[in-house]
N, C-alpha and C positions, 0 to 999 in steps of 0.2 A: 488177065484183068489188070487194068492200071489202078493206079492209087490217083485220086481227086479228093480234094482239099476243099471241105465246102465251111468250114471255119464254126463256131459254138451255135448253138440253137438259140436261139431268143429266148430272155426269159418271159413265161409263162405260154412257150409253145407247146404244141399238141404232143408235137411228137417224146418232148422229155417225159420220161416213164421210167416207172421201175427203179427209183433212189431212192426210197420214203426212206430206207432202211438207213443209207449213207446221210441222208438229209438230217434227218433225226439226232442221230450220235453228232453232225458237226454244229448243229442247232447247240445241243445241251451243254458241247464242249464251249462252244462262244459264250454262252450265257452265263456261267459258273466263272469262279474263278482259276484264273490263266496259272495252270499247274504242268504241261506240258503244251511242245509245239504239236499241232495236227499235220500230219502227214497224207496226203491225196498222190496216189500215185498208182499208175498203170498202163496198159499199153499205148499207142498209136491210135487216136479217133475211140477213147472208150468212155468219152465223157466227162472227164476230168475239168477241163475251163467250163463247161454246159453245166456240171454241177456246181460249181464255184460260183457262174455268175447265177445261177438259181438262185442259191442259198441269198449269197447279197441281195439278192431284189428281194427275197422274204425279208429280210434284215429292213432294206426299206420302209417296207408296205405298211412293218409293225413298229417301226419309228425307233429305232434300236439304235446305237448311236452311232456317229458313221463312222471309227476307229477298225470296225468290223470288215469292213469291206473296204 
């Protein structure tokens, strides 16, 4: 099986699932005060920029400021 590079999901595609958990904790970490760096890290294509550009399009939507993203 080769390896294909299809690059982060858009946000608010179908297919992003299954981060409420990860969303949540980087949600609360941004909104509070900045006490530590957040750290996102994991393999090869495990959604790492897909969850990142998620979160900032939430950050958008709710008019947060734009320092966050």
């Amino acid at each position: 099986m080769s390896f294909v590079y299809h690059g982060p999901l858009e946000p608010g595609s179908p297919l992003f699932q299954g981060r409420q958990a990860e969303t949540s904790k980087l949600v609360k970490a941004c909104r509070g005060k900045v006490e530590a760096y957040q750290l996102v890290y994991g393999s090869r294509q495990s959604g790492k920029t897909s969850l990142l550009q998620h979160l900032c399009h939430q950050f958008q939507q709710s008019n947060l400021p734009p320092h966050l993203c």
